[in-house]
Backbone as ProteinMPNN parsed JSONL, in Angstrom:
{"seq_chain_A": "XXXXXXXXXXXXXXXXXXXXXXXXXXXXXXXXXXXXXXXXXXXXXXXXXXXXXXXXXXXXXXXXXXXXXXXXXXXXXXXXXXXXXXXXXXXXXXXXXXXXXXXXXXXXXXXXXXXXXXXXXXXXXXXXXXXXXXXXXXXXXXXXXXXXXXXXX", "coords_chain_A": {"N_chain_A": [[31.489, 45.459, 30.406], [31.431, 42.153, 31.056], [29.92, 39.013, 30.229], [29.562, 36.473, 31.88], [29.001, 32.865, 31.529], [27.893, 29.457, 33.128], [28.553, 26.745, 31.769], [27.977, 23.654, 31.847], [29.94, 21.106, 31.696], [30.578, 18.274, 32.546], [28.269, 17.434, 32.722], [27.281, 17.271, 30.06], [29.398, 15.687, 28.796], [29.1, 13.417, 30.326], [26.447, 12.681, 29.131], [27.089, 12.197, 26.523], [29.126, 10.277, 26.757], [27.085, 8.177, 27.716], [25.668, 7.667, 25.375], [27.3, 6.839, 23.771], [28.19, 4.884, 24.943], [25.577, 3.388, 24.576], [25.206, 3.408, 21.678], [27.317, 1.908, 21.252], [26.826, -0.679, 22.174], [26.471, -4.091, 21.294], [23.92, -5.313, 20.829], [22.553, -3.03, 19.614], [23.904, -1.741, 17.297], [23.689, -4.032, 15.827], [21.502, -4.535, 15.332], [21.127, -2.395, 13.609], [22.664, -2.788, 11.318], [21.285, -5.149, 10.482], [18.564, -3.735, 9.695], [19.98, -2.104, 7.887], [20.815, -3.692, 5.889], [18.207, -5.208, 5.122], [16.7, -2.965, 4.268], [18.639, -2.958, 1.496], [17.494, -5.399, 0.947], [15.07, -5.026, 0.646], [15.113, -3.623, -1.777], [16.232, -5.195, -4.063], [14.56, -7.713, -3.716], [12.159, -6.602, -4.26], [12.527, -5.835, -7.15], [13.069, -8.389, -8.132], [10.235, -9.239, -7.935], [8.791, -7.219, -9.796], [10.319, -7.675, -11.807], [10.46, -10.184, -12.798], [8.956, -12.731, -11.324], [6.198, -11.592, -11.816], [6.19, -11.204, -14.334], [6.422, -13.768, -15.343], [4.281, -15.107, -14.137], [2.055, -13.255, -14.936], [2.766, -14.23, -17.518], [1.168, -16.666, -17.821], [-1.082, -16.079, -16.579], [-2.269, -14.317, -18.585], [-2.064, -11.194, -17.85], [0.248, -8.843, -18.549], [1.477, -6.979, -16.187], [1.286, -6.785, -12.755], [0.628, -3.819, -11.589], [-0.764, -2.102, -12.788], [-3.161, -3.238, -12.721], [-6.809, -2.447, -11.325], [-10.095, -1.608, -9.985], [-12.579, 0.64, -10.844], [-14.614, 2.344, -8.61], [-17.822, 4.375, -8.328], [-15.395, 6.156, -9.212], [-13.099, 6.044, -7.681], [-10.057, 4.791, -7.436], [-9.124, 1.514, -7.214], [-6.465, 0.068, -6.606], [-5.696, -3.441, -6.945], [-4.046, -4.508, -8.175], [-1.154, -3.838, -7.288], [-1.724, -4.646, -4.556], [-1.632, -7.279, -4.988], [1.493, -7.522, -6.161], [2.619, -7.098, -3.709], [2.002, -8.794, -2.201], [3.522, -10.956, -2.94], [5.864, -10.013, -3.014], [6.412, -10.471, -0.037], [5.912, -12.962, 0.161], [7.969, -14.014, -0.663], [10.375, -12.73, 0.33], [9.88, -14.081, 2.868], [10.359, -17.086, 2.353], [12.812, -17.269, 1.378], [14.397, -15.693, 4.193], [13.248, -18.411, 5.579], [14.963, -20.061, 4.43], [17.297, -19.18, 4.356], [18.56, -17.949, 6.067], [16.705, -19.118, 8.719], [16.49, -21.817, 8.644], [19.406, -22.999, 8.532], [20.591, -21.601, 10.366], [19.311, -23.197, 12.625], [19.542, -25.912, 12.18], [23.082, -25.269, 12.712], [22.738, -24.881, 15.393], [22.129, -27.458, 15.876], [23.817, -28.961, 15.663], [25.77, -27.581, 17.325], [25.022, -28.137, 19.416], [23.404, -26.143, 20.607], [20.749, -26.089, 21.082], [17.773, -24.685, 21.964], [15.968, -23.713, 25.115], [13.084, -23.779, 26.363], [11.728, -21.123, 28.338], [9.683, -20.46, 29.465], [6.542, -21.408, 30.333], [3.23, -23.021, 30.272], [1.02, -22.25, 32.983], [-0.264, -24.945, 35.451], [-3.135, -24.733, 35.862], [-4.389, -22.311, 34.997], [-3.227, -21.76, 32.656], [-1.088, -19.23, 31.747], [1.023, -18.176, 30.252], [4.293, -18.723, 32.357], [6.952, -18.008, 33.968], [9.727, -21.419, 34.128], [10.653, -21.335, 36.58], [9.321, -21.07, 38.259], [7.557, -20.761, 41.342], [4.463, -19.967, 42.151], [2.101, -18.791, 40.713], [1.23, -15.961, 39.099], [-0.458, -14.97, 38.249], [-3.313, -16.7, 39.313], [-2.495, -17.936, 41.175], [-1.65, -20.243, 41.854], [-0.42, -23.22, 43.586], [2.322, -24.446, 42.719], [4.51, -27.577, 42.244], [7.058, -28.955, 42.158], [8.083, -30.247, 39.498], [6.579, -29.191, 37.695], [5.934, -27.831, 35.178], [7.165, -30.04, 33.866], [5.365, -31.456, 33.338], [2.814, -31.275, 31.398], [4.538, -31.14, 28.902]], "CA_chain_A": [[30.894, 44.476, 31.244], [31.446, 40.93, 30.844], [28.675, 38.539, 30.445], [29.697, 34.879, 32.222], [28.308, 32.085, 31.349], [28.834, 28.549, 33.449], [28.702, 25.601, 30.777], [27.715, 22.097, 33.005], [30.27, 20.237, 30.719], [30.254, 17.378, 33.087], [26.835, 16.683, 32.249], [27.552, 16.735, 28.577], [30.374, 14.321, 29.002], [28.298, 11.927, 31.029], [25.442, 12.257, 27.84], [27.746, 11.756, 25.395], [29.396, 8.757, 27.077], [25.819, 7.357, 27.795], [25.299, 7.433, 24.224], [28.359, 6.151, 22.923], [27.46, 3.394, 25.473], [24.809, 2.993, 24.143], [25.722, 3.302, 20.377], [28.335, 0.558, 20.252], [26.22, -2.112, 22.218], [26.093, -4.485, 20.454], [22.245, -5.016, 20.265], [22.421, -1.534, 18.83], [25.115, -2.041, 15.853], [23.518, -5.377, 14.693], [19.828, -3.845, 14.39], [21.065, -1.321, 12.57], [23.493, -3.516, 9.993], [20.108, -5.504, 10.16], [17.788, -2.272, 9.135], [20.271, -1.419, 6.228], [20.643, -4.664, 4.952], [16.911, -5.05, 4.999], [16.583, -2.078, 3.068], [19.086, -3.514, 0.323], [17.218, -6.607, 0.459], [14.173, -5.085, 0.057], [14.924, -3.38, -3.26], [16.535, -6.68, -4.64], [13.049, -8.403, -3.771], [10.566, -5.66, -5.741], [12.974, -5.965, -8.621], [12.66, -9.781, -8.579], [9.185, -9.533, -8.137], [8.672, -7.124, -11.108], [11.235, -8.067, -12.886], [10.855, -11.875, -12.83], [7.677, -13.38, -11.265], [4.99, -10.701, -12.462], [6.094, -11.089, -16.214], [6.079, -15.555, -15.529], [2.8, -14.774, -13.668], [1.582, -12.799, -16.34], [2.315, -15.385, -19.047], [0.664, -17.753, -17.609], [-2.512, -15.9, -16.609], [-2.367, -13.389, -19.605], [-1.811, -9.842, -17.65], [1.588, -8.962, -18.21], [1.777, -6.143, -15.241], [-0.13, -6.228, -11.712], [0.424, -2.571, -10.822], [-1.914, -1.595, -13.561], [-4.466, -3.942, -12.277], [-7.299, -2.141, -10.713], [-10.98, -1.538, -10.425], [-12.929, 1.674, -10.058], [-16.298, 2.509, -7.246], [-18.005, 6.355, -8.382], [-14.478, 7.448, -9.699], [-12.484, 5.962, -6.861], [-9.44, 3.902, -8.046], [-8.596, 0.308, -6.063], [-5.264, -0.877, -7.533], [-5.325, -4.161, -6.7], [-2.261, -5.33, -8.661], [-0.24, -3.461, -6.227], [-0.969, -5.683, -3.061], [-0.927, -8.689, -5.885], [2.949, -7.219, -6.206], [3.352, -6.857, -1.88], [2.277, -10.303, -1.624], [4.297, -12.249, -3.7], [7.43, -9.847, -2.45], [6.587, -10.997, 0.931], [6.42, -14.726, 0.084], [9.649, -14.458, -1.441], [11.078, -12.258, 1.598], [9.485, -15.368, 3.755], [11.072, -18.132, 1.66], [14.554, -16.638, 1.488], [14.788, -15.707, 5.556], [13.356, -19.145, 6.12], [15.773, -21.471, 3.852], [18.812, -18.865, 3.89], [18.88, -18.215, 8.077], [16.278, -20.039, 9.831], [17.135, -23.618, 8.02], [20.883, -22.471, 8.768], [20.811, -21.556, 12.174], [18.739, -24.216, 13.486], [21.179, -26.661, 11.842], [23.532, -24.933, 13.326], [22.475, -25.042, 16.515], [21.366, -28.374, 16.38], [25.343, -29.637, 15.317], [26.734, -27.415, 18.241], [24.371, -28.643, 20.333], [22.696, -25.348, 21.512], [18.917, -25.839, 20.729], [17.013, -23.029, 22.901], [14.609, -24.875, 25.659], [12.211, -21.954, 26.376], [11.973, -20.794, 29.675], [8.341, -20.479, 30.055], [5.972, -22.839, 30.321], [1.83, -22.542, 31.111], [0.252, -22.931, 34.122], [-1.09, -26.061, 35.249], [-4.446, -24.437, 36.115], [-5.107, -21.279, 34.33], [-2.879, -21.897, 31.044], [-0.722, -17.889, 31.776], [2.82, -18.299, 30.4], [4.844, -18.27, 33.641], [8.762, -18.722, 34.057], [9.674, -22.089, 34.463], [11.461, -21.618, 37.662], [8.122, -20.122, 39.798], [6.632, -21.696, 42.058], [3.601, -20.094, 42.203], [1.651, -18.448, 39.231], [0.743, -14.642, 39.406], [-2.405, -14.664, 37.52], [-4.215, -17.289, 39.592], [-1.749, -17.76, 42.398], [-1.7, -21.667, 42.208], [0.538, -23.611, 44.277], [3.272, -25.171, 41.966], [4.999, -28.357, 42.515], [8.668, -29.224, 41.792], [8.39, -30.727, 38.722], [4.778, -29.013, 37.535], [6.352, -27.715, 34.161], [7.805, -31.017, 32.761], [4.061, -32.105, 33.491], [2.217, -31.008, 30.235], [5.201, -31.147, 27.897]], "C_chain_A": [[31.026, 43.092, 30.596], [30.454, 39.895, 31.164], [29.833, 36.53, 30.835], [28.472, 33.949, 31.885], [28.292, 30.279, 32.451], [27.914, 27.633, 32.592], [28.716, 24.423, 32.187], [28.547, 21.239, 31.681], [30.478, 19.18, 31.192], [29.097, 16.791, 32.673], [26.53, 16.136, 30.646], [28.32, 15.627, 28.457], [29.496, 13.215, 29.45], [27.004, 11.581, 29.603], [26.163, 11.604, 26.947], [28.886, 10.377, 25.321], [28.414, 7.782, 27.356], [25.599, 7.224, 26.578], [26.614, 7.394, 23.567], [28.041, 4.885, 23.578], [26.661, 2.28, 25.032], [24.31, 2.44, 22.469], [26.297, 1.891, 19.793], [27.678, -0.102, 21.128], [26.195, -3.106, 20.789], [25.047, -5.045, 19.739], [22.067, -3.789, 18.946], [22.976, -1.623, 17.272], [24.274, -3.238, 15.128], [22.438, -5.165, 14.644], [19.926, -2.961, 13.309], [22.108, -1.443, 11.284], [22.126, -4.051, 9.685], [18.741, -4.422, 9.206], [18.414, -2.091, 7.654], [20.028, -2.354, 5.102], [18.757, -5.245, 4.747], [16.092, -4.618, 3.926], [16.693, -1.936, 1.585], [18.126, -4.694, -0.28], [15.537, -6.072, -0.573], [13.71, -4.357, -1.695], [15.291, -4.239, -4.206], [15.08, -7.584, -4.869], [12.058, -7.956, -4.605], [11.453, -5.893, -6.788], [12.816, -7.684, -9.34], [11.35, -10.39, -9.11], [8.182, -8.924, -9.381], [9.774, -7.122, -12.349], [11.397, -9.625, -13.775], [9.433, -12.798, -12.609], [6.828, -12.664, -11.593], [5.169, -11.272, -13.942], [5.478, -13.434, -16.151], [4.65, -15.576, -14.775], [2.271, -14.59, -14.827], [1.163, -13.953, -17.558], [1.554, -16.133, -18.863], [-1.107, -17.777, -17.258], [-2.887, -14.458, -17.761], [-2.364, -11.881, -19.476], [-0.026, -9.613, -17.276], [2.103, -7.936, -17.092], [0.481, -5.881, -14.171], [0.111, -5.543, -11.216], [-0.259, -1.957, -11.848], [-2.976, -2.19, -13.641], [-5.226, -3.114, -11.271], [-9.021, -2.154, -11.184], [-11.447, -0.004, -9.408], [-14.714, 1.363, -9.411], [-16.464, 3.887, -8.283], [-16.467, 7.389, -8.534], [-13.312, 7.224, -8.523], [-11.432, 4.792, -7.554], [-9.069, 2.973, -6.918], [-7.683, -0.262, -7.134], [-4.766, -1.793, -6.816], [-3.907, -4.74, -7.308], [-1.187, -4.651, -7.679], [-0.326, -4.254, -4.996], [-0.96, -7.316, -3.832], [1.008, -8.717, -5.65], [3.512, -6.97, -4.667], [2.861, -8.194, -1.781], [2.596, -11.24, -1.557], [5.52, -11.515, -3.355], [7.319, -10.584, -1.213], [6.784, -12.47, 0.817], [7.352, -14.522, 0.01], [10.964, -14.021, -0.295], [11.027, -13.691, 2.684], [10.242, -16.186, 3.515], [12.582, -18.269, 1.896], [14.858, -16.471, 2.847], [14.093, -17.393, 6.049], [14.518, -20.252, 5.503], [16.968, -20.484, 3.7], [18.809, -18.297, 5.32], [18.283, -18.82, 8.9], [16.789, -21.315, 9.282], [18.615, -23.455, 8.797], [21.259, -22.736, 10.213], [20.232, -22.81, 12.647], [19.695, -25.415, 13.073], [22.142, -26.515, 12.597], [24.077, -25.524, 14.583], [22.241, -26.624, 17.145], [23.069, -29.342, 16.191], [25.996, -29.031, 16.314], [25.978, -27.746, 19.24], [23.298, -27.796, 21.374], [21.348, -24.788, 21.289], [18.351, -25.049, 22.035], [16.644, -24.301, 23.435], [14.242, -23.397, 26.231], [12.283, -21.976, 28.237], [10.77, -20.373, 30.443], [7.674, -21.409, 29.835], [4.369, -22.02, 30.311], [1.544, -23.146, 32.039], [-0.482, -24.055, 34.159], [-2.556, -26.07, 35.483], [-5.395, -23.272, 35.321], [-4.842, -20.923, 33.3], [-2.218, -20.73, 30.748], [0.583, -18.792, 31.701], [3.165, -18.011, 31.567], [6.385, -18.995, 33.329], [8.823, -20.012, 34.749], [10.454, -22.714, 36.3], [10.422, -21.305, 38.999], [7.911, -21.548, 39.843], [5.39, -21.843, 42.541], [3.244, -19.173, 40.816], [0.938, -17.272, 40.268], [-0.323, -14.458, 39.079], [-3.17, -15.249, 38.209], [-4.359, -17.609, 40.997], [-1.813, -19.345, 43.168], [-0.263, -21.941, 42.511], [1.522, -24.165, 43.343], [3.881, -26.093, 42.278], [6.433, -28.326, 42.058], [8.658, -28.899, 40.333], [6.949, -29.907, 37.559], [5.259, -28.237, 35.735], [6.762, -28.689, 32.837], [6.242, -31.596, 32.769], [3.724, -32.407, 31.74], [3.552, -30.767, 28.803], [5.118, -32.088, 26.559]], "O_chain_A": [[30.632, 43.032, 29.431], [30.089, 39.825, 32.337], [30.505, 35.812, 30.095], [27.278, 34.239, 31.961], [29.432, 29.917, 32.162], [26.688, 27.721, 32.667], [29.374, 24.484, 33.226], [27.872, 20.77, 30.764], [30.723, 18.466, 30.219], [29.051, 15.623, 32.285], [25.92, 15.171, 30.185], [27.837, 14.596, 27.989], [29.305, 12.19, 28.796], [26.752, 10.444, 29.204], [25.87, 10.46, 26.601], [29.315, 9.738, 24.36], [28.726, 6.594, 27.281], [25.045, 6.125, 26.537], [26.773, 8.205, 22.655], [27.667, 3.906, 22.933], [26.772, 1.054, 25.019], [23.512, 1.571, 22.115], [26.104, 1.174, 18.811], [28.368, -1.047, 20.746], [25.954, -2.818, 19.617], [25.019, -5.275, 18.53], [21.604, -3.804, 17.806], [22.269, -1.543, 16.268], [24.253, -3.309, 13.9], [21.991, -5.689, 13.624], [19.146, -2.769, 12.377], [22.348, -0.552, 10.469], [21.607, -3.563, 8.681], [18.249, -4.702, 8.113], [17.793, -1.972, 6.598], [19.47, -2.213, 4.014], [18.591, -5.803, 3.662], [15.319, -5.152, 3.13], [15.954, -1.43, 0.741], [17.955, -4.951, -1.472], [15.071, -6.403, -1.664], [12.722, -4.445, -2.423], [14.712, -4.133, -5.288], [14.653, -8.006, -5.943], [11.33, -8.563, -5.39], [10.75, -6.36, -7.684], [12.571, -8.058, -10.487], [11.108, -11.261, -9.946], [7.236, -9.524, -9.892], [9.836, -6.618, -13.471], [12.022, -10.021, -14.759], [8.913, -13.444, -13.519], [6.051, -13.548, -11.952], [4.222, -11.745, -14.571], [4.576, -14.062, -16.705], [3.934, -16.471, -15.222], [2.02, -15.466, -15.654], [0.155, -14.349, -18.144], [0.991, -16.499, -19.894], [-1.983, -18.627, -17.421], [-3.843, -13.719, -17.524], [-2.564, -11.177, -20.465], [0.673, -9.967, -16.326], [3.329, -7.99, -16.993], [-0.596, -5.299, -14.306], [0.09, -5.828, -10.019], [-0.291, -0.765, -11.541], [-3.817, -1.875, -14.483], [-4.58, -2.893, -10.247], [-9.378, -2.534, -12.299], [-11.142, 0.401, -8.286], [-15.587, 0.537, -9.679], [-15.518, 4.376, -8.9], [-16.275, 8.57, -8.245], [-12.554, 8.181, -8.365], [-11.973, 3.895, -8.2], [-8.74, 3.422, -5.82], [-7.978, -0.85, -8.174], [-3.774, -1.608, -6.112], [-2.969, -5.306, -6.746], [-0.243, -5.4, -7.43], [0.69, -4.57, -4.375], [-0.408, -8.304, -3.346], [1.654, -9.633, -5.141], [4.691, -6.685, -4.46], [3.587, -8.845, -1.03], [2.393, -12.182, -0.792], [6.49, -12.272, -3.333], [8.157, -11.482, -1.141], [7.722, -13.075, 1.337], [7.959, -14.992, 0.973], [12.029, -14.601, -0.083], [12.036, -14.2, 3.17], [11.096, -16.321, 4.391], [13.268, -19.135, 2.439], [15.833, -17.186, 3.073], [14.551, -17.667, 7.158], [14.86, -21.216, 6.189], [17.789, -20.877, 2.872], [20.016, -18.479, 5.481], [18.892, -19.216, 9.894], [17.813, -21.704, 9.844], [18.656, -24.031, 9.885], [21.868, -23.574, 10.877], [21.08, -23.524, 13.182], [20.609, -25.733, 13.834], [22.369, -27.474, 13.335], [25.07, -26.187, 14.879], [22.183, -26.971, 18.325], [23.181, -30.436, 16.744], [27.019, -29.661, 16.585], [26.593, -27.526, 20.283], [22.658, -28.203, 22.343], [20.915, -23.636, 21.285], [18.958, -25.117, 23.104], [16.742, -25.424, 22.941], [14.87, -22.358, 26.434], [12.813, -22.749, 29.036], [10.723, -20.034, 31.626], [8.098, -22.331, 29.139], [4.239, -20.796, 30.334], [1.682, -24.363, 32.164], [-1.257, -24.348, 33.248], [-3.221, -27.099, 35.371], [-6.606, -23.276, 35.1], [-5.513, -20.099, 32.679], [-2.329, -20.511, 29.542], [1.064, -19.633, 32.46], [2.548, -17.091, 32.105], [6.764, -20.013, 32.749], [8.21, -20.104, 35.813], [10.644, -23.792, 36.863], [10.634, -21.304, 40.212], [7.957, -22.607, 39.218], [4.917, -22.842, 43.083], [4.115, -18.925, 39.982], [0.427, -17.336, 41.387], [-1.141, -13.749, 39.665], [-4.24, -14.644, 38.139], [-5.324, -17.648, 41.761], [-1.943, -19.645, 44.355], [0.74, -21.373, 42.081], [0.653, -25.004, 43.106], [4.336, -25.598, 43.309], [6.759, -27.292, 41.476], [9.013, -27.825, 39.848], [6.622, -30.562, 36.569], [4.219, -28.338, 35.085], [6.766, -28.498, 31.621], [6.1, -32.405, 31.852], [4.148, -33.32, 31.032], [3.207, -30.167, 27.785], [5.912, -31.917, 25.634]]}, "name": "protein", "num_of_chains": 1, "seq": "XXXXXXXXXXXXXXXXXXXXXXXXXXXXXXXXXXXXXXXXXXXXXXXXXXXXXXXXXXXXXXXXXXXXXXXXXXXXXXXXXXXXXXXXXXXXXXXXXXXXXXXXXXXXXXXXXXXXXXXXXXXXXXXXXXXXXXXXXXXXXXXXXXXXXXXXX"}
């Protein structure tokens, strides 16, 4: 006896072209170069931060390591030197994405001439972001004028 089976390989095909579709977008590809490099960056950053500013920290206020900074409750340990060491990586993460791509880009942008102009605005009555192209406002359901956007700019 022979056991048949029928396989829908049409339907597989259509998945597996929806997600290749979807794969190489290019939204998709540059979050996920973004994600890795992220990743890299962020082990570059903890090494800077104990490798480099903890110890010139240190010297200067006389603890040469804040992940052995803590205090105990009834036997409970709070190791503060650890968010001492997440909050000086984040500055430094901050610092670096604002003066090595935002500075950049906006430059950029501002030499090819393609500074953003936002596309929402607030209402002139009830203050609800609304697209600058309505004409009436959904939240309040005020009348809008032509020009009722360049108003409050």
């Amino acid at each position: 006896m022979k056991w048949r089976t029928k396989v829908n390989v049409d339907g597989a095909k259509t998945t597996l072209q929806e997600f290749r579709s979807f794969a190489l977008k290019a939204n998709a590809v540059d979050l996920a170069i973004g994600v890795a490099i992220g990743a890299a960056f962020n082990a570059v950053v903890n090494s800077i931060v104990t490798g480099l500013m903890t110890p010139i920290i240190g010297a200067v206020f006389g603890e040469k390591d804040f992940a052995g900074l803590f205090f105990s409750i009834r036997g409970s340990q709070f190791h503060y030197g650890l968010f001492i060491n997440a909050i000086i990586s984040m500055f430094i993460v901050a610092l670096v994405l604002f003066f090595f791509v935002v500075k950049p880009l906006n430059a950029l942008r501002r030499r090819t001439g393609q500074e953003s102009t936002p596309t929402t605005a607030p209402c002139i009555a009830c203050t609800t972001e609304i697209s600058r192209s309505a004409t009436r406002c959904p939240a309040c359901t005020e009348a809008l004028g032509a020009d009722w956007s360049q108003a409050k700019d």
